[in-house]
SEBA-519536 format. One line per field, with one value per atom (N, C-alpha, C): x, y, z; atom name; residue in three letters. Coordinates in steps of 0.2 Angstrom, whole numbers. Last residue first. Layout:
<nodes>
X (X|...) .
Y (Y|...) .
Z (Z|...) .
pamar (CA|...) .
filum (Ala|...) .
</nodes>
This chain:
<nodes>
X (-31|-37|-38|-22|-24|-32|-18|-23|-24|-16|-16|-21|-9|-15|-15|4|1|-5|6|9|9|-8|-7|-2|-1|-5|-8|9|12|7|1|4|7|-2|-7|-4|9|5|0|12|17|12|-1|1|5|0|-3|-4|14|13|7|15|15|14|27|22|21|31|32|26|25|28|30|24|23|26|21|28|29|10|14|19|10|11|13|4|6|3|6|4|8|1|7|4|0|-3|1|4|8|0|2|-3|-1|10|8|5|8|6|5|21|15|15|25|27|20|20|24|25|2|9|13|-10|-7|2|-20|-14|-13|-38|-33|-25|-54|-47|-42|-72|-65|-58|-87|-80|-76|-96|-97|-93|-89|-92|-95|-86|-80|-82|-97|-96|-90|-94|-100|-100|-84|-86|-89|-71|-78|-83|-59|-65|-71|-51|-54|-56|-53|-56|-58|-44|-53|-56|-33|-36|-47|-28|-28|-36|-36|-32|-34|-41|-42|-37|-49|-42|-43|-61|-59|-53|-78|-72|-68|-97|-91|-86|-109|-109|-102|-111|-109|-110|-110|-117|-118|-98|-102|-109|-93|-91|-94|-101|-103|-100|-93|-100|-103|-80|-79|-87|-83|-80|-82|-86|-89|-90|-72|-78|-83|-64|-62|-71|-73|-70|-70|-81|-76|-70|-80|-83|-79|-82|-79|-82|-83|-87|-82|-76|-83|-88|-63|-65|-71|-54|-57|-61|-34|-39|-48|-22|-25|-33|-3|-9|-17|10|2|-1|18|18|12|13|19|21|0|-1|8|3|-2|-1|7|8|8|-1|8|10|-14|-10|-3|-11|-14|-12|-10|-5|-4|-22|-15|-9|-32|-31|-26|-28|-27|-27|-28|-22|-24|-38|-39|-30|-43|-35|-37|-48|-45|-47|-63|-58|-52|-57|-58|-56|-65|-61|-63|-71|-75|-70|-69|-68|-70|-69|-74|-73|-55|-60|-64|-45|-49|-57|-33|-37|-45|-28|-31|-37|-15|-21|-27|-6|-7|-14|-2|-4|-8|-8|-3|-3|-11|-14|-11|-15|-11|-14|-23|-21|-17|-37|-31|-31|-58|-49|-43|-71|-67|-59|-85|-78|-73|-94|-96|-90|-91|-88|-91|-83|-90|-87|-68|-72|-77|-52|-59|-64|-33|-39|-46|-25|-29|-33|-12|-16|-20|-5|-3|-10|4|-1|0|10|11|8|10|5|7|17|13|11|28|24|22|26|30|24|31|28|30|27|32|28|23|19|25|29|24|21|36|39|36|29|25|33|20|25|24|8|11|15|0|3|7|-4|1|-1|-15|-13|-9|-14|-16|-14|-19|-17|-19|-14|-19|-15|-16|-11|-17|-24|-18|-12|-32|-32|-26|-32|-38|-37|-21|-21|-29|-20|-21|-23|-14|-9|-11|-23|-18|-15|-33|-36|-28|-27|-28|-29|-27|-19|-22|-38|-38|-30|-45|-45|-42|-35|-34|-35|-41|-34|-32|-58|-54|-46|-64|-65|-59|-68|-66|-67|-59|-60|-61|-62|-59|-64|-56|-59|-60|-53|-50|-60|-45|-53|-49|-42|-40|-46|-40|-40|-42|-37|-44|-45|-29|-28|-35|-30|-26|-23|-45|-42|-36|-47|-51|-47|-40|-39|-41|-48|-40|-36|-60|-60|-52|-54|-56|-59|-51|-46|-47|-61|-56|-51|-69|-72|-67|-63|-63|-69|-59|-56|-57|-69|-69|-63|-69|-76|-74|-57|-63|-69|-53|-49|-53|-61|-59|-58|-60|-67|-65|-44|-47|-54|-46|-44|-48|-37|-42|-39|-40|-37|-40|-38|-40|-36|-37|-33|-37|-39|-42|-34|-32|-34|-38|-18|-27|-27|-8|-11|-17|-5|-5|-10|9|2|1|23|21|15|27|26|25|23|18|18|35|30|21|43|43|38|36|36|40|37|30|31|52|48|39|55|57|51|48|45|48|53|48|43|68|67|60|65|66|66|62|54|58|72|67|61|81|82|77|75|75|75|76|70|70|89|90|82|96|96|94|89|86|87|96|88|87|110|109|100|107|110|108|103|98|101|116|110|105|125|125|119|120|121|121|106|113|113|89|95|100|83|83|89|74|80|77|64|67|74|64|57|58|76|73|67|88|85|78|101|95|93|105|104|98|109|104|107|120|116|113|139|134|128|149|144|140|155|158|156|143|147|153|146|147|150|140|145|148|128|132|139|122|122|126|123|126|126|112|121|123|103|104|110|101|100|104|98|106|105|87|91|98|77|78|83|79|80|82|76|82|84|59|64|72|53|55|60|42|47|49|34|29|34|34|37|36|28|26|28|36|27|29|48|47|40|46|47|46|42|38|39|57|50|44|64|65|59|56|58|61|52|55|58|47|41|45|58|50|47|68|68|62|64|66|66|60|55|57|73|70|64|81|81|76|74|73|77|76|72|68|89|90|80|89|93|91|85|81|84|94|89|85|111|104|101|127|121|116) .
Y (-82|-87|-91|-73|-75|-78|-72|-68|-69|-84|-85|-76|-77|-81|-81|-77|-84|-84|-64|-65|-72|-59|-60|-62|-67|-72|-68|-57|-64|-68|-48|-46|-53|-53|-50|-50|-52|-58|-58|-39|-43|-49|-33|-31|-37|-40|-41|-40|-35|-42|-44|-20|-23|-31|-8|-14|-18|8|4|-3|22|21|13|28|31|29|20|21|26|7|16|15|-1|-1|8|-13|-5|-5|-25|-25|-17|-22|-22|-22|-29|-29|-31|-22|-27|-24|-26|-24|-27|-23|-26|-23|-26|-20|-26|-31|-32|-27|-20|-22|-25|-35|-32|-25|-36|-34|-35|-43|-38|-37|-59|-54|-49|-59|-60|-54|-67|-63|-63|-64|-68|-63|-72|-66|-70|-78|-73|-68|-86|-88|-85|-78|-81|-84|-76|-70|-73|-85|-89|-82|-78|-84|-85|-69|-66|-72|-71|-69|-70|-72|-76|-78|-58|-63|-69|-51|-49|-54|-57|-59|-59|-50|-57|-60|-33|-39|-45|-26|-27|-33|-18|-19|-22|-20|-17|-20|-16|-20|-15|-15|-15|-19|-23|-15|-14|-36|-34|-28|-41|-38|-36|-42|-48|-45|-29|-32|-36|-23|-20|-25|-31|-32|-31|-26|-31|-37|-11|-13|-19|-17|-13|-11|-19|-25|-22|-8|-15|-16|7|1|-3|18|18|14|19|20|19|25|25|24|23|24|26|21|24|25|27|27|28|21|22|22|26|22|24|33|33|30|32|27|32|38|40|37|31|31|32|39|40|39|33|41|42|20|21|29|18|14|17|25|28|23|21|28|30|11|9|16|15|9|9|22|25|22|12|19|20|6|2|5|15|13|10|30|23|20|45|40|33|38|40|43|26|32|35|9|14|22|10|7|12|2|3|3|3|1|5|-5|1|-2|-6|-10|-4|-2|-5|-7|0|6|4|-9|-9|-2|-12|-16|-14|-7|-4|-7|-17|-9|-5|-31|-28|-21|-47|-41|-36|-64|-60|-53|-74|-75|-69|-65|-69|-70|-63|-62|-68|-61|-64|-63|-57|-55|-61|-62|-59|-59|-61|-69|-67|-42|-51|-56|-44|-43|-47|-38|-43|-40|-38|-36|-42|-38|-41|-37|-38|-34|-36|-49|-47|-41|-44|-50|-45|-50|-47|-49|-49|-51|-47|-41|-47|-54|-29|-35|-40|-18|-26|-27|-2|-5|-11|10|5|1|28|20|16|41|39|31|43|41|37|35|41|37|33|31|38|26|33|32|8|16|21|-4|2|10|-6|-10|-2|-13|-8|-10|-17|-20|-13|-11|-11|-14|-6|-9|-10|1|1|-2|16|11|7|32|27|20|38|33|30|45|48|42|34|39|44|24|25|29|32|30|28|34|41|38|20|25|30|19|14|19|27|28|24|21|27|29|9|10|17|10|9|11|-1|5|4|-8|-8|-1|-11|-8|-7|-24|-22|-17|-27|-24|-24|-42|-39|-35|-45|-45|-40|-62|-54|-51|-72|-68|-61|-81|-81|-73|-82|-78|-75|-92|-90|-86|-91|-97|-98|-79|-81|-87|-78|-74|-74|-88|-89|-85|-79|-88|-91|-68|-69|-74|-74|-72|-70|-81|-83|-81|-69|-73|-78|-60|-58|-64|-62|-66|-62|-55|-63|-68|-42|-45|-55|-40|-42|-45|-36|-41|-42|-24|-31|-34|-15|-20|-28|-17|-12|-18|-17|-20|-14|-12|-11|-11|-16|-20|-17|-14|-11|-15|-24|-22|-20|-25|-26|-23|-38|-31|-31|-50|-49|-39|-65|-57|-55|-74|-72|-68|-73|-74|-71|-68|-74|-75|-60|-64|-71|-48|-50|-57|-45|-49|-51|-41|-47|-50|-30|-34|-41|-22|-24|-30|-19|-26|-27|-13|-20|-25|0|-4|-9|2|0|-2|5|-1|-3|14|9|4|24|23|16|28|24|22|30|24|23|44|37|29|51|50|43|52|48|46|58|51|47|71|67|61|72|73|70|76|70|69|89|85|78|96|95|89|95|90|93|103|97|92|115|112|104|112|116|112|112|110|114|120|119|116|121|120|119|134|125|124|148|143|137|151|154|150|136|144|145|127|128|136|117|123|126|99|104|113|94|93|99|94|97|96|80|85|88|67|73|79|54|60|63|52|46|50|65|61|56|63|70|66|50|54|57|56|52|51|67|66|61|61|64|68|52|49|52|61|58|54|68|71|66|57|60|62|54|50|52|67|66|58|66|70|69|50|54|59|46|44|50|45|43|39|53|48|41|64|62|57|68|66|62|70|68|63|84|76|71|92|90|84|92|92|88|98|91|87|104|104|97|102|110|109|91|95|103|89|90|92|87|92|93|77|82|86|64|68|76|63|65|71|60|67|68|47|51|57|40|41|48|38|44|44|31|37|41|19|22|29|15|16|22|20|17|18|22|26|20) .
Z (-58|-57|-60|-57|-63|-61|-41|-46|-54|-31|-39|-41|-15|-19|-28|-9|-10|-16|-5|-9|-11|5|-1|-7|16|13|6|18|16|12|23|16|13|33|27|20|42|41|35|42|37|38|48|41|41|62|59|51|66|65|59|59|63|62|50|48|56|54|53|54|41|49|49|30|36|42|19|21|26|15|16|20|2|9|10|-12|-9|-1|-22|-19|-14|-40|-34|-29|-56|-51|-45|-74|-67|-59|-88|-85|-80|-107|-98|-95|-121|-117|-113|-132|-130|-123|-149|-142|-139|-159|-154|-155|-152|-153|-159|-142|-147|-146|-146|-143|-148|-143|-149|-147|-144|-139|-144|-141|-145|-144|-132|-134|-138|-126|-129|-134|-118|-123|-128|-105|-111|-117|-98|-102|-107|-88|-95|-100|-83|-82|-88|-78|-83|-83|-76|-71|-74|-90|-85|-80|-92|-97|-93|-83|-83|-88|-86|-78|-80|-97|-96|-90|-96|-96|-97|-116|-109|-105|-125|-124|-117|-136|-130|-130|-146|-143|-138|-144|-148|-145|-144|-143|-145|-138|-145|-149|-127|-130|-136|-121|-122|-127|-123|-128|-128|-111|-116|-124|-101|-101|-108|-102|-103|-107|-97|-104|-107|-84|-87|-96|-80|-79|-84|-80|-84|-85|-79|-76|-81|-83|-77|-76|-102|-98|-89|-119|-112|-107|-135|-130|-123|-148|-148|-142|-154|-148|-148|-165|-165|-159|-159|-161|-162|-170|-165|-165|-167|-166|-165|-164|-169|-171|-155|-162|-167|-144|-146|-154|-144|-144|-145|-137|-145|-146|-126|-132|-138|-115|-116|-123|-120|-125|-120|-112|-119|-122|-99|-103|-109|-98|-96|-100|-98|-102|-102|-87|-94|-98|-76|-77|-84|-79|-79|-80|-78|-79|-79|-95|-91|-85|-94|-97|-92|-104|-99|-98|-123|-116|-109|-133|-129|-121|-152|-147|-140|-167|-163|-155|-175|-171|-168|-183|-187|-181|-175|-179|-183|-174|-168|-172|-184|-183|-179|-177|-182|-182|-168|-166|-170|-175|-172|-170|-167|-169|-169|-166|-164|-171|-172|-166|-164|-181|-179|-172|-179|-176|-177|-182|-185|-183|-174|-176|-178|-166|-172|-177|-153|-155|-162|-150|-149|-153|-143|-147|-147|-136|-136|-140|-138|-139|-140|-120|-126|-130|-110|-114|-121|-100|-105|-107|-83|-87|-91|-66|-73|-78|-50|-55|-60|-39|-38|-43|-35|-39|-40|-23|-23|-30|-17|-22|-21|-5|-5|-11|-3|-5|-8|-4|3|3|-16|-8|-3|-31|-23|-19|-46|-41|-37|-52|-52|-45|-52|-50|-51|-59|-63|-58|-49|-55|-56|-31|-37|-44|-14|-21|-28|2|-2|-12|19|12|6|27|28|23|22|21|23|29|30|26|24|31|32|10|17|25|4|4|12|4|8|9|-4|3|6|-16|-11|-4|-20|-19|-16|-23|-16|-14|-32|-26|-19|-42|-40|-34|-43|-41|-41|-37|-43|-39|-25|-29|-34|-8|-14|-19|6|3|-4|20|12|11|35|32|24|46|38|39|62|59|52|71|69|63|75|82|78|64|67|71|51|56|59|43|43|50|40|44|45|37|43|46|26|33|37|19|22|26|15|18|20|10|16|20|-2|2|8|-9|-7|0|-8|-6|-2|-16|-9|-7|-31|-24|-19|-40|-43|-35|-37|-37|-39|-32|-26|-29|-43|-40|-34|-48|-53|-48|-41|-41|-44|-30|-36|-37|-11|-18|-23|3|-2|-7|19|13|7|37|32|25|51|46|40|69|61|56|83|79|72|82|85|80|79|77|78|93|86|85|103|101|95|100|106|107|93|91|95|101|98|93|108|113|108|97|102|107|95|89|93|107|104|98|108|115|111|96|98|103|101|94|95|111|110|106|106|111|111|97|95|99|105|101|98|114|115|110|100|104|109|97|92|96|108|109|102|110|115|110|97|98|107|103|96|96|114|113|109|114|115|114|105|104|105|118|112|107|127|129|124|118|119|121|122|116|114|135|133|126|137|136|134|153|148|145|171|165|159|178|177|173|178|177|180|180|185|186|176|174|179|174|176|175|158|162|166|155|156|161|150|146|150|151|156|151|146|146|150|149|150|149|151|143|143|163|159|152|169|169|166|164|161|164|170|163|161|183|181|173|184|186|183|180|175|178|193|185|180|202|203|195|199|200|200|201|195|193|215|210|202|221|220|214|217|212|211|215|218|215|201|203|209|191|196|201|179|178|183|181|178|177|195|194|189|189|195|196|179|175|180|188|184|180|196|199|195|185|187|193|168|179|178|158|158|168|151|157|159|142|138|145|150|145|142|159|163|156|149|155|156|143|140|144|156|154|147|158|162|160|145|148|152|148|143|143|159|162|153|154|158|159|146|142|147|151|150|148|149|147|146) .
pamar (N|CA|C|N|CA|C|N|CA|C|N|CA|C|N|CA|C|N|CA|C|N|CA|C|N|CA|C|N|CA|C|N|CA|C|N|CA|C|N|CA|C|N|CA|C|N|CA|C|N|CA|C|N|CA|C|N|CA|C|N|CA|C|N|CA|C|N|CA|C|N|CA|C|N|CA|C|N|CA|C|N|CA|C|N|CA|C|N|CA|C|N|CA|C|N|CA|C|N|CA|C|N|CA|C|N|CA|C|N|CA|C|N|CA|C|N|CA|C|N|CA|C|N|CA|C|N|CA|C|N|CA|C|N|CA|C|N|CA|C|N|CA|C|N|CA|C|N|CA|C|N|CA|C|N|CA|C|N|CA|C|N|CA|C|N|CA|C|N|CA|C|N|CA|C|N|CA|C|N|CA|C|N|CA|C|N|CA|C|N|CA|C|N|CA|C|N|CA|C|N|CA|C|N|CA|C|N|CA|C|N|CA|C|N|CA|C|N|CA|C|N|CA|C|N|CA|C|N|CA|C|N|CA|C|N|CA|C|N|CA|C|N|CA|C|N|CA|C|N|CA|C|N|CA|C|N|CA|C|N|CA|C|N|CA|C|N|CA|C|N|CA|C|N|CA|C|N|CA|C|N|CA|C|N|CA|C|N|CA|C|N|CA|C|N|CA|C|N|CA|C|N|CA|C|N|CA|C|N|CA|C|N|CA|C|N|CA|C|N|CA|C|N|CA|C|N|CA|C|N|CA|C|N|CA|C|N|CA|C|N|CA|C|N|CA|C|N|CA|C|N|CA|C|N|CA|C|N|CA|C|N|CA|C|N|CA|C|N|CA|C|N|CA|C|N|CA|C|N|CA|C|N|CA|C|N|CA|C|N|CA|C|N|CA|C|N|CA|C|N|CA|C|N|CA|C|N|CA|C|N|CA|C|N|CA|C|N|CA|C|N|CA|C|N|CA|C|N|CA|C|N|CA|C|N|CA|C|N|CA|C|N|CA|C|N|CA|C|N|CA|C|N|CA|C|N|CA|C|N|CA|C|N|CA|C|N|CA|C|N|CA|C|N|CA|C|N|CA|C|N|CA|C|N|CA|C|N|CA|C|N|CA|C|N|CA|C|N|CA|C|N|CA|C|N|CA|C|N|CA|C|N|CA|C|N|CA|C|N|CA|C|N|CA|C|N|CA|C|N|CA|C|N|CA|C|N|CA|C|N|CA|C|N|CA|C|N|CA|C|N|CA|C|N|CA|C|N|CA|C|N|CA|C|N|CA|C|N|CA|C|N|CA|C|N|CA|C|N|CA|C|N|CA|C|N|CA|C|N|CA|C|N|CA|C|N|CA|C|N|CA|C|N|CA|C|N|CA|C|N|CA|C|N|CA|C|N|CA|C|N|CA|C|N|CA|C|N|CA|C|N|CA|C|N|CA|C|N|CA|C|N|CA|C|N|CA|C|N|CA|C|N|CA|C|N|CA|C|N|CA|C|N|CA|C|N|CA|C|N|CA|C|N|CA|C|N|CA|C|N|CA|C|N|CA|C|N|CA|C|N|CA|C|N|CA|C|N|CA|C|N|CA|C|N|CA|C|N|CA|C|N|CA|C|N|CA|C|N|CA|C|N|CA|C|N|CA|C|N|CA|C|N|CA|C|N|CA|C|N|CA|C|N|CA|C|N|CA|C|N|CA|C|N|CA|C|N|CA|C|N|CA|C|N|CA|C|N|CA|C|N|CA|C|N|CA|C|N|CA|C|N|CA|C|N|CA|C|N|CA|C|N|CA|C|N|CA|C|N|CA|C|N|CA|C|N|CA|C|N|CA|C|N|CA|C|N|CA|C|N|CA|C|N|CA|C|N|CA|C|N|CA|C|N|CA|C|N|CA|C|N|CA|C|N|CA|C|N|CA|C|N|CA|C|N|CA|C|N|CA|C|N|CA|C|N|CA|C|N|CA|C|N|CA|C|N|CA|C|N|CA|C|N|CA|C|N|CA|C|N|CA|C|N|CA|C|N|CA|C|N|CA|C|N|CA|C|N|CA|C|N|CA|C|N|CA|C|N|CA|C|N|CA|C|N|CA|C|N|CA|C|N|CA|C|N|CA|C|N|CA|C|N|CA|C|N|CA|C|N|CA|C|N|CA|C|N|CA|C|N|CA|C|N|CA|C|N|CA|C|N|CA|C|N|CA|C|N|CA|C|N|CA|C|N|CA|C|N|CA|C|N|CA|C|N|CA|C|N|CA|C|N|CA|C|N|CA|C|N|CA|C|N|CA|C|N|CA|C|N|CA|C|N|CA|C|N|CA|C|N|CA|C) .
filum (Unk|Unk|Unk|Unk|Unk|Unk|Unk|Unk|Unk|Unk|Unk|Unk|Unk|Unk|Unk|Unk|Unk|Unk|Unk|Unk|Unk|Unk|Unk|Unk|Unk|Unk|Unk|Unk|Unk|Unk|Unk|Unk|Unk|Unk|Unk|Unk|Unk|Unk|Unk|Unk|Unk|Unk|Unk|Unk|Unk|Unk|Unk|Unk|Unk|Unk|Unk|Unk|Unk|Unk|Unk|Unk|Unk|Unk|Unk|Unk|Unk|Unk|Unk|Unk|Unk|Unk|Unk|Unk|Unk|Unk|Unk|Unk|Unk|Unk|Unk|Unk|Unk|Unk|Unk|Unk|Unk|Unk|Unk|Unk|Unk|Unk|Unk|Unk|Unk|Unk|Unk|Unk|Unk|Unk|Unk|Unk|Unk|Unk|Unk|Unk|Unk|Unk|Unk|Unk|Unk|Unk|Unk|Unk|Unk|Unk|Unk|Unk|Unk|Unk|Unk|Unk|Unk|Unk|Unk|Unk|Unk|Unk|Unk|Unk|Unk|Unk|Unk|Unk|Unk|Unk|Unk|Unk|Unk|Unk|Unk|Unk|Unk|Unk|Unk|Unk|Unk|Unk|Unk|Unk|Unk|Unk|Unk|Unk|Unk|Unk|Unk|Unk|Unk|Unk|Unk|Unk|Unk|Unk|Unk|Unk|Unk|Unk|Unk|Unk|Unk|Unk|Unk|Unk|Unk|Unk|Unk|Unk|Unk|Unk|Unk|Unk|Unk|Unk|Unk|Unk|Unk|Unk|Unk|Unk|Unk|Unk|Unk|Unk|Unk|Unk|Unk|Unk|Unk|Unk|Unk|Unk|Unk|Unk|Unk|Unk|Unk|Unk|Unk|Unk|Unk|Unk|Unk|Unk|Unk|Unk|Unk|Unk|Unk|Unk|Unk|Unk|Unk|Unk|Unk|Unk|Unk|Unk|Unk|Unk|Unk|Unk|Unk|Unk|Unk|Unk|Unk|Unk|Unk|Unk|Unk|Unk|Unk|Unk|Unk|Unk|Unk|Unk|Unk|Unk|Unk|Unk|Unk|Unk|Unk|Unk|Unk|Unk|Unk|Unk|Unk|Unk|Unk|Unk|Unk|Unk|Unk|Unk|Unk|Unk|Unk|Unk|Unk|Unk|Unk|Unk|Unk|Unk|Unk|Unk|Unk|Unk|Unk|Unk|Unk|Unk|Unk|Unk|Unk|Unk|Unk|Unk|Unk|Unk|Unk|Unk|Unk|Unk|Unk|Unk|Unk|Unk|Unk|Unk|Unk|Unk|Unk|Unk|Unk|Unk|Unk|Unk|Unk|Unk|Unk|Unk|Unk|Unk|Unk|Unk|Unk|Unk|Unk|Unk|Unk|Unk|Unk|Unk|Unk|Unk|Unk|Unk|Unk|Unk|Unk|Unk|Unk|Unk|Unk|Unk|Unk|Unk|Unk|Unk|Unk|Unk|Unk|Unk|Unk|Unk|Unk|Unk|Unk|Unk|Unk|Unk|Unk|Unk|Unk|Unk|Unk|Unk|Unk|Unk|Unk|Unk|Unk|Unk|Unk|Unk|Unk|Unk|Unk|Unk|Unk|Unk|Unk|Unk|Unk|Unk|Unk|Unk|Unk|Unk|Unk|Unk|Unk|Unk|Unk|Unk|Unk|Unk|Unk|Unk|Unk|Unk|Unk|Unk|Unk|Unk|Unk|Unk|Unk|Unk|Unk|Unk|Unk|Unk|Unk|Unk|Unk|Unk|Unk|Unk|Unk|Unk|Unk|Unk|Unk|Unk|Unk|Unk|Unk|Unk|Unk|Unk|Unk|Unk|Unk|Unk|Unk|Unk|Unk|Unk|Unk|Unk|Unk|Unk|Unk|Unk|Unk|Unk|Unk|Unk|Unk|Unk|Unk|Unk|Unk|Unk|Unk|Unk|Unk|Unk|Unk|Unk|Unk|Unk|Unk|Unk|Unk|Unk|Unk|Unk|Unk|Unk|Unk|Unk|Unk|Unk|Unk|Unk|Unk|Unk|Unk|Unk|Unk|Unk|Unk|Unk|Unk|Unk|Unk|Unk|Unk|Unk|Unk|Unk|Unk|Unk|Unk|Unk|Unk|Unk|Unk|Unk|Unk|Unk|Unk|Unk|Unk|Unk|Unk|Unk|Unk|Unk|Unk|Unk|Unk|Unk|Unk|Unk|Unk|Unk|Unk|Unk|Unk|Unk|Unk|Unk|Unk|Unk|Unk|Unk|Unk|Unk|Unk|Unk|Unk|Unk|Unk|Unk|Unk|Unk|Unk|Unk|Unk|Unk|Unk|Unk|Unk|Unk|Unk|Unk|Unk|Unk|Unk|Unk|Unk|Unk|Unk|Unk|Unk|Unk|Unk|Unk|Unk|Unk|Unk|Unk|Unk|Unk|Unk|Unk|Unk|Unk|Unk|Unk|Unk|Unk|Unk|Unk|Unk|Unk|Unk|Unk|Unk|Unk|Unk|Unk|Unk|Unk|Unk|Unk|Unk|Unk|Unk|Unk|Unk|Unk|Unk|Unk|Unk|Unk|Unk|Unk|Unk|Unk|Unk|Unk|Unk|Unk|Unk|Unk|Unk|Unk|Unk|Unk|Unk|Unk|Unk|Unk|Unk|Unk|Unk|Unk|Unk|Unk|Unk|Unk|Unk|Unk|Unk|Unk|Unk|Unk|Unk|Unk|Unk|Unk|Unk|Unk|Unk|Unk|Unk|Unk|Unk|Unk|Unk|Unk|Unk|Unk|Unk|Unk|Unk|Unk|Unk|Unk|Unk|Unk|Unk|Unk|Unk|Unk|Unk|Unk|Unk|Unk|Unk|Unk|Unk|Unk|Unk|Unk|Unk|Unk|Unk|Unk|Unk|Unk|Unk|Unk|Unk|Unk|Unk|Unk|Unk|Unk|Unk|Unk|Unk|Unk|Unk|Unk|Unk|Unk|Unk|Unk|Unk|Unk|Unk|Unk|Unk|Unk|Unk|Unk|Unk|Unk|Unk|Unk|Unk|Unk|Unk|Unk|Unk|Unk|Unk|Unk|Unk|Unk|Unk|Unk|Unk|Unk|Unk|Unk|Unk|Unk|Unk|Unk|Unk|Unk|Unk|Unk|Unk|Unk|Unk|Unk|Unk|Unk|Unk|Unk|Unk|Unk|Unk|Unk|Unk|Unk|Unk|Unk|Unk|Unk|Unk|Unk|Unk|Unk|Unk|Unk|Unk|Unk|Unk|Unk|Unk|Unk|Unk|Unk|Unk|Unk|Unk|Unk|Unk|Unk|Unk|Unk|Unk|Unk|Unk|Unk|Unk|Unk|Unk|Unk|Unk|Unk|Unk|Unk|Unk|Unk|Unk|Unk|Unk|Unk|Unk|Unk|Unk|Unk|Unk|Unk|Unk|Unk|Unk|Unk|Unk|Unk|Unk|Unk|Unk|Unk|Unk|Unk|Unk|Unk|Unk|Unk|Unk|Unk|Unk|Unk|Unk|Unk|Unk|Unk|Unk|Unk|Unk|Unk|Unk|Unk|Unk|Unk|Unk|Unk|Unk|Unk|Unk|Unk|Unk|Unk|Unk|Unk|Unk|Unk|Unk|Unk|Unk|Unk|Unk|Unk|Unk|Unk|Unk|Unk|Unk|Unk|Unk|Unk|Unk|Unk|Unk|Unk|Unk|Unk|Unk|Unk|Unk|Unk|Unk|Unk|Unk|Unk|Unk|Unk|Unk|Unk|Unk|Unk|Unk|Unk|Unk|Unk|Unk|Unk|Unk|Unk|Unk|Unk|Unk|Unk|Unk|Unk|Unk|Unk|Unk|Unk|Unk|Unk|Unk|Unk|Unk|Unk|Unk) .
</nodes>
């Protein structure tokens, strides 16, 4: 049983003839014909019945259908992933980051995919971890980085980046080195609103053990939060990373950990699970599990 012969009844069952499989395959019909003899021979099975129209499968040849149409789709997802790695990756690729992680390395990271992988052209898409999880989920984005997602069938998760949760405050503020949950009641603070994955982190912590904190503001984003504590508008809970993006905004501030427990904040790199990864994705995906997102 050859690749071409299971081919050649796929033809003849999906055109319903041996005539119309003939054309379409841009072969002479007795050719067709002796194929799918020899087929049914090798099995011991009759696969097709004819009928007034053309033929159709018997038991057995619907049967052999499913495992004939996987084995072609594998032979040629093989020969594409072999003859791709004999030139290097051409086409685009959609990438979308949450604001936080574009705004301080898509600079970086597109000065390395360029030099990485000239032939080929990056998209990014930015917004919050929410929206970049919908843009994969519906196929407009091809991979994309998140912070604490809601788990899904449709989305493969790798960990990239695990960091701590801080509280920040104007440089007004007098803070230990460390803070403890209970503590937190004390500061006027200025977080993400939900869903907000840091919001999400912060009351799966605080809302079990009747924490509940002083909430004077809310607003979309990390960054946004971050701007309001320089200004000495109030405080905020925030990551590791958004302190040290922040640049001359770090002069401004005072940080102080919290816990115990301490609140993580993991950053995954998310792939759909629709279909399978081409040269160009795994080459992507390897050069994001190189770059420092701490900074």
């Amino acid at each position: 049983m050859d690749l071409k012969q299971l081919e050649y009844y796929v033809a003849v069952v999906e055109k319903g003839s041996f005539s119309r499989a003939a054309i379409a395959l841009n072969l002479a019909q007795p050719s067709v014909s002796r194929q799918i003899a020899l087929l049914e021979q090798e099995l011991g099975q009759r696969l097709l019945e004819r009928t007034g129209r053309g033929v159709t499968a018997t038991e057995a040849g619907l049967a052999l259908l499913g495992h004939a149409r996987v084995m072609i789709d594998s032979a040629a997802q093989a020969k594409f992933q072999i003859k791709e790695m004999s030139t290097e990756p051409t086409g685009k690729i959609v990438l979308g980051l949450p604001h936080r992680v574009a705004s301080s390395l898509c600079v970086p990271l597109i000065a390395a995919f360029r030099k990485q992988l000239p032939r080929a052209m990056i998209s990014v898409v930015e917004g919050l971890s929410l929206s970049v999880r919908e843009g994969l989920i519906a196929g407009r984005i091809d991979m994309g980085l998140l912070f604490d997602p809601a788990p899904t069938p449709l989305l493969t998760y790798e960990p990239l980046m695990r960091e701590q949760l801080l509280l920040v405050t104007p440089q007004s503020f007098t803070l230990k080195k460390q803070v403890s949950l209970s503590d937190l009641t004390q500061f006027p603070m200025i977080l993400p609103a939900a869903p907000n994955p840091i919001r999400s982190l912060v009351d799966a912590v605080l809302l079990p053990k009747k924490i509940e904190l002083n909430v004077i503001a809310e607003v979309g984003a990390v960054n946004s939060a971050l701007q309001l504590v320089t200004h000495g508008v109030g405080c905020s809970i925030l990551p590791e990373s958004a302190i040290a993006h922040s640049g001359t905004a770090k002069t401004k501030i005072n940080f102080a950990h919290i816990g115990p427990p301490t609140m993580w904040n993991t950053l995954v790199l998310a792939i759909p699970t629709s279909g399978p990864m081409n040269r160009l994705q795994h080459e992507t995906a390897k050069l994001l599990r190189t770059i420092d997102f701490r900074g």
